[in-house]
GUKEPA-595761 format. One record per residue (C-alpha): residue number from 1; residue in one letter; y, x, z. Coordinates in nm, 4 decimals. Each point is the difference from the previous one (the first is absolute). Layout:
! GUKEPA-595761
PT  kolvo  zado        py        px        pz
PT    NUM     A         Y         X         Z
...
***
This chain:
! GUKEPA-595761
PT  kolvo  zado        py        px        pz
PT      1     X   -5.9217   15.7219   28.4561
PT      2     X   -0.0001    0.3536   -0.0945
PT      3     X   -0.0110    0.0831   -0.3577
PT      4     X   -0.2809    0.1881    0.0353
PT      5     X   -0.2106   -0.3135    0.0618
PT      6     X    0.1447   -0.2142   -0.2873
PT      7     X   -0.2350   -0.0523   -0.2856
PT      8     X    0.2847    0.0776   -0.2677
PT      9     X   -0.0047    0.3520   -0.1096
PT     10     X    0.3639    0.2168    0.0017
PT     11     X    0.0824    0.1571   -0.2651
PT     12     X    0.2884    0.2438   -0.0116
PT     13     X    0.2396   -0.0641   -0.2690
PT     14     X    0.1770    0.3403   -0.1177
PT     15     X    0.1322    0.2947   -0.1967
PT     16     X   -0.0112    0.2583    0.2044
PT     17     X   -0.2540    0.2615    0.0327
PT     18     X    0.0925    0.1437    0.3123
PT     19     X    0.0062   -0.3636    0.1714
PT     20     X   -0.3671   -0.0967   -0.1694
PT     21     X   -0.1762    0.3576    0.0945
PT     22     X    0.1224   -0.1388    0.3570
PT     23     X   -0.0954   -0.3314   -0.0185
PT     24     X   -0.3190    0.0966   -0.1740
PT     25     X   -0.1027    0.1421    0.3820
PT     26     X    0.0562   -0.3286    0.1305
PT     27     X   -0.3449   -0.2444   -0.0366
PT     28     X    0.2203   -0.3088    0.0325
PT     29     X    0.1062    0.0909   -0.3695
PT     30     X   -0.2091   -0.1686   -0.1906
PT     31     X    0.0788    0.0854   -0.3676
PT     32     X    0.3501    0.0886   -0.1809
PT     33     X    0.1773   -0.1446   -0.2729
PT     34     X    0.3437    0.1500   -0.2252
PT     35     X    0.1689   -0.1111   -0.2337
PT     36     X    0.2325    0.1542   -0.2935
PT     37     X    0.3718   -0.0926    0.2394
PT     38     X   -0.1858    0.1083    0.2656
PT     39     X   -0.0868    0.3192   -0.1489
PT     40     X    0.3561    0.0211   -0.1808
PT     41     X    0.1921   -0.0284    0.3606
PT     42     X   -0.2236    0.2454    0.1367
PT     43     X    0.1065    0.2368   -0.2634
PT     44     X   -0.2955    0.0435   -0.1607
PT     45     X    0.0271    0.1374   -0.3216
PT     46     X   -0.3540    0.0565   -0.1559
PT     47     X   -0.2149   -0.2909    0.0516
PT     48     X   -0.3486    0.0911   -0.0595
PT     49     X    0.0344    0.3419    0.1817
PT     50     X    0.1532   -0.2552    0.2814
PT     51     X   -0.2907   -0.2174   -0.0453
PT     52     X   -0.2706    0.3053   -0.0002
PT     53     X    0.1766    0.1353    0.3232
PT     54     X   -0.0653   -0.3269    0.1811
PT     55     X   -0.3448   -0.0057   -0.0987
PT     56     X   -0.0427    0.3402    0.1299
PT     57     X    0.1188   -0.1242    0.3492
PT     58     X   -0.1582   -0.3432   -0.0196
PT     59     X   -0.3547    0.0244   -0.0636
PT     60     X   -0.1367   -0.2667    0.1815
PT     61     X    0.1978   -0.3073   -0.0559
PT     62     X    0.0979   -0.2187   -0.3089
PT     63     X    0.2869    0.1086   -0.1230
PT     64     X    0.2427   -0.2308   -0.2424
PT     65     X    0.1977    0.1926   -0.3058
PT     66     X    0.2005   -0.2130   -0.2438
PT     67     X    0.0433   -0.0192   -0.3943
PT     68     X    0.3627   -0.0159   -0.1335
PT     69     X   -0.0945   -0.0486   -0.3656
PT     70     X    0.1862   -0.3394   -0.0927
PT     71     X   -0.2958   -0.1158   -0.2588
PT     72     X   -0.3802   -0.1151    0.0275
PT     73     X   -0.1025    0.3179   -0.2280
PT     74     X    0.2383    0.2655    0.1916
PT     75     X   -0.1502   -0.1460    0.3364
PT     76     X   -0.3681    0.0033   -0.0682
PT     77     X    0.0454    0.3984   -0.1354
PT     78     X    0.1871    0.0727    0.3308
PT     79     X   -0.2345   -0.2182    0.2002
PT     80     X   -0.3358    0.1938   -0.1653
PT     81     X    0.1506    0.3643    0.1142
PT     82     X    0.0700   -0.1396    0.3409
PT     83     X   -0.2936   -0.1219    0.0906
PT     84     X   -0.1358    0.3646   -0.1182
PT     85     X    0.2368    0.1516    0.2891
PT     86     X   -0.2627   -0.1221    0.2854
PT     87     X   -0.3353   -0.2065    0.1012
PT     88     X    0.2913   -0.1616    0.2963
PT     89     X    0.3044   -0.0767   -0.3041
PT     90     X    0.1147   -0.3521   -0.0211
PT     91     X    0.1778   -0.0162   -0.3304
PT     92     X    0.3221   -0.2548    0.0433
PT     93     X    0.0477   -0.2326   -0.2446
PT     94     X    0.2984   -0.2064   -0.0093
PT     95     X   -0.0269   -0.4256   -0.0065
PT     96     X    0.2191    0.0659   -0.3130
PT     97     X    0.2038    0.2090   -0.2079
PT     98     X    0.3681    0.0480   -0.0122
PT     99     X    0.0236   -0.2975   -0.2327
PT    100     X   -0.2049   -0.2672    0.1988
PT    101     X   -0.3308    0.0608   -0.2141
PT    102     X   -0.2682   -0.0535    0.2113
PT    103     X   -0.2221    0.3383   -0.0183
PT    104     X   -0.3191   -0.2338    0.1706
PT    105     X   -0.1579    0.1174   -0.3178
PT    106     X    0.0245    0.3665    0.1201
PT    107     X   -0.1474   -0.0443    0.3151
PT    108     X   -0.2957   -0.1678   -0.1194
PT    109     X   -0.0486    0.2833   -0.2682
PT    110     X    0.0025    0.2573    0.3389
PT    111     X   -0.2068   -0.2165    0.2222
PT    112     X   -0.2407   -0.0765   -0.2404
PT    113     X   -0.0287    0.3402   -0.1058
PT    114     X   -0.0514    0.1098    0.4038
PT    115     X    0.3587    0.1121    0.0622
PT    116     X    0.1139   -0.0802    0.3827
PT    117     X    0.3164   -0.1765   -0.0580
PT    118     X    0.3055   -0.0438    0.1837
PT    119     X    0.1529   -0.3244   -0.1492
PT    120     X    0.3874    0.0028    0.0810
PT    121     X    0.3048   -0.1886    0.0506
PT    122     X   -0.1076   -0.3375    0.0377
PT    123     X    0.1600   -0.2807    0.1924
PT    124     X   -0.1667   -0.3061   -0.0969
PT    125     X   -0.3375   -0.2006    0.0820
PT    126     X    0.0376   -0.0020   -0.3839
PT    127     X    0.0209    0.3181   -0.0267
PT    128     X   -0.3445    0.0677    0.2238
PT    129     X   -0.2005   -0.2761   -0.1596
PT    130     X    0.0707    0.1890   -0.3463
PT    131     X   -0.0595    0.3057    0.1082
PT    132     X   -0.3417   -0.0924    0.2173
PT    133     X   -0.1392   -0.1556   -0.3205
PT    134     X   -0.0035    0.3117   -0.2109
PT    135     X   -0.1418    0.2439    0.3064
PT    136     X   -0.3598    0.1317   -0.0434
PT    137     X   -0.1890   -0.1110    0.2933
PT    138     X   -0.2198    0.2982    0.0348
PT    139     X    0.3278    0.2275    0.0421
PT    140     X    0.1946    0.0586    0.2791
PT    141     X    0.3932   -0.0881   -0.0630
PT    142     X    0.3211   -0.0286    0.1639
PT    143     X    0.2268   -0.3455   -0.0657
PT    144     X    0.3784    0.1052    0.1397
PT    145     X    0.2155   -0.2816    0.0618
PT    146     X    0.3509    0.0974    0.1060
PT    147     X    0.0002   -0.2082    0.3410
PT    148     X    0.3567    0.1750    0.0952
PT    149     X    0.1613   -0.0715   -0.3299
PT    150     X   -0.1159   -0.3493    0.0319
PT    151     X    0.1618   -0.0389    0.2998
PT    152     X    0.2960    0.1809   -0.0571
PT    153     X    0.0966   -0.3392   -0.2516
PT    154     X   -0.0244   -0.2183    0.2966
PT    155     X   -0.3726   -0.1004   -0.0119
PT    156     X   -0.2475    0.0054    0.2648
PT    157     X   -0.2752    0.2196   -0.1609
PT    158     X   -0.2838   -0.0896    0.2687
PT    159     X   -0.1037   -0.3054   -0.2023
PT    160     X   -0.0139    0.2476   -0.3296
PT    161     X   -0.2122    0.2431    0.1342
PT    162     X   -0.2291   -0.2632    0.1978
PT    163     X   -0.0895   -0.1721   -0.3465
PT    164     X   -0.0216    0.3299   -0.2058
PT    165     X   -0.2376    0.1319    0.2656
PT    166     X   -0.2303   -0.3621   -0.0426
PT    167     X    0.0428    0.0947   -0.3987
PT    168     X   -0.1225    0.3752   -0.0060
PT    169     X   -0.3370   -0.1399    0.2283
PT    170     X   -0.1296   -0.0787   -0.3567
PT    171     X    0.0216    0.4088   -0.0404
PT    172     X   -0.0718    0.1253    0.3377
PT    173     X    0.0032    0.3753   -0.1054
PT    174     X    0.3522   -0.0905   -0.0726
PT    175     X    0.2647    0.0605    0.2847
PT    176     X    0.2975   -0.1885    0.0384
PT    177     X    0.2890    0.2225    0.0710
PT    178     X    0.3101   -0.0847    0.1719
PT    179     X    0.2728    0.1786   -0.1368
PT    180     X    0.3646    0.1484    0.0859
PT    181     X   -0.0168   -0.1534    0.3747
PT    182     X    0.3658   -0.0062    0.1818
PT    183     X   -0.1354    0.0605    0.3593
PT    184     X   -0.2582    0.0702    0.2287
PT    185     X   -0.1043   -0.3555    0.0603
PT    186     X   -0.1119   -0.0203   -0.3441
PT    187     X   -0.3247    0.1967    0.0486
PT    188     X   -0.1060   -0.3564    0.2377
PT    189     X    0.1350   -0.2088   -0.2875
PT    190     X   -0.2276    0.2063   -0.2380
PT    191     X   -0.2907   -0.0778    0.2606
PT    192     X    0.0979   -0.3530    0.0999
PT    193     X   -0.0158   -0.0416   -0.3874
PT    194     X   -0.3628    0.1586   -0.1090
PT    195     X    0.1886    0.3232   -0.2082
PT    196     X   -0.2700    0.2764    0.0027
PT    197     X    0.2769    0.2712   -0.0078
PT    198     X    0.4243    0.0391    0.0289
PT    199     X    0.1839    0.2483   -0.0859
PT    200     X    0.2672    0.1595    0.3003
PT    201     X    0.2241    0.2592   -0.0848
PT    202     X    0.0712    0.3011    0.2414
PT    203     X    0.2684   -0.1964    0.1491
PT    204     X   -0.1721   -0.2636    0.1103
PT    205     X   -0.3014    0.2462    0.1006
PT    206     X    0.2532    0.1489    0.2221
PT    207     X    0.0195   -0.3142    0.2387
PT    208     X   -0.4297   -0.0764    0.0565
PT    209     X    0.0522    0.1668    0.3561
PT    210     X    0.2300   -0.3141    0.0342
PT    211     X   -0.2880   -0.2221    0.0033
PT    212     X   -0.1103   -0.1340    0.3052
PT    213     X    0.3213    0.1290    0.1602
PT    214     X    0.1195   -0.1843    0.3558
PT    215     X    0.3274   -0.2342   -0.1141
PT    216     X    0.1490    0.0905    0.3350
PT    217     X    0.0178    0.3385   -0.0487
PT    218     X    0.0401   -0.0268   -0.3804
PT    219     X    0.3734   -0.2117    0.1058
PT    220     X    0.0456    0.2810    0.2817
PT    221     X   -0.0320    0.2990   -0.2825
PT    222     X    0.2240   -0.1975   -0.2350
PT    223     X    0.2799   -0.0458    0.2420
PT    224     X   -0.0488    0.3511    0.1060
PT    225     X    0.0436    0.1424   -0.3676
PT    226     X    0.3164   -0.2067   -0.0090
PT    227     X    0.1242    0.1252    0.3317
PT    228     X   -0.0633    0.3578   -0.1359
PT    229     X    0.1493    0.0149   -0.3450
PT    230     X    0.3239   -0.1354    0.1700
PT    231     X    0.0039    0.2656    0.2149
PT    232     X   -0.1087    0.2876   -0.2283
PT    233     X    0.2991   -0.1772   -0.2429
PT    234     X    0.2588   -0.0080    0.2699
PT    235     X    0.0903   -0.3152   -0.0496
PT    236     X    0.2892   -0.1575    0.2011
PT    237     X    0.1520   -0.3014    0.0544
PT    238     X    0.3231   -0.1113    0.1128
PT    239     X   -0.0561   -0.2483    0.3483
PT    240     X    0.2814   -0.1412    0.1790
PT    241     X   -0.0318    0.1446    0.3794
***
């Protein structure tokens, strides 16, 4: 199936501003979301002139920008100016801080309050049924659960991200998020699942016109490539006659 006629919404993942004015053309792209080692890789160096550049390009789509403060006070004064940025911000607020303290009690300050929040770095059922209890109802949210992490430790996450998704019903202006995917085939996970959105970076954007694609020819191409990059190499090997 195309992507196109999936229900879960693509967001493109990203820090850089001439890749998101391009993508921003594109009405697959469904929303964008950053984050501060995103941004830091990128080379960004000012992150609210970053931020406000974005926002310039993407006026029509939720957009996701992250706190870095490390305590409930810091985050909720970063997470206020945020939200200020745009009507489309999602503020990001991390599961927990850098010391394990769950920051649950931050989110449902925002939420309650009217912030959009972007609730971060989970990897748990745990971690979703906290996090759904302390959403507002009445506001729209986004619940990211690090599906690619997950299984990156040797777990299936489909079974996750199927319960999280029967959790968040309790919240349905909440989306579940399916985050840091691996490979293409994890958009149909995030679908097979009940995610509302998943995040795909460029590279994986890069390989959509893949879908659908004949296998014959697909093999044919491959072997091809192969055939050519020994040749362009001018590689040799010794045969006996």
């Amino acid at each position: 199936m195309k992507p196109e006629l999936l229900n879960v919404k693509i967001f493109a993942d990203g820090a850089n501003l001439n890749e998101i004015k391009g993508l921003a053309e594109n009405p697959l792209i469904k929303g964008f979301t950053t984050n501060p080692t995103l941004m830091r890789q990128a080379g960004v160096d000012d992150y609210e002139t970053f931020a406000r550049q974005v926002l310039e390009v993407v006026t029509d789509r939720p957009v996701s920008f992250e706190v870095f403060a490390d305590d409930a006070e810091g985050m909720l004064a970063q997470a206020r100016a945020i939200a200020t940025w745009g009507d489309n911000v999602n503020v990001k607020i991390p599961y927990t801080n850098t010391k394990g303290e769950l920051m649950t009690g931050v989110v449902e300050q925002l939420a309650g309050a009217g912030v959009q929040v972007n609730v971060t770095a989970m990897m748990t059922v745990d971690h979703v049924r906290n996090v759904e209890k302390v959403l507002n109802a009445d506001v729209p949210a986004i619940v990211s659960v690090f599906a690619g992490r997950v299984a990156d430790t040797g777990v299936d996450p489909l079974p996750l991200m199927t319960e999280a998704a029967k959790i968040l019903k309790n919240k349905p202006k909440a989306d579940l998020l399916w985050a840091s995917p691996r490979e293409l085939l994890n958009i149909y996970h995030a679908e097979q699942s009940g995610c509302g959105i998943i995040t795909v970076t460029h590279g994986l954007l890069a390989k959509l016109a893949a879908v659908g694609k004949n296998l014959d020819q697909f093999s044919l191409e491959t072997v091809q490539m192969f055939y050519n990059d020994a040749s362009a190499a001018g590689y040799t090997i010794r045969t006996k006659s």
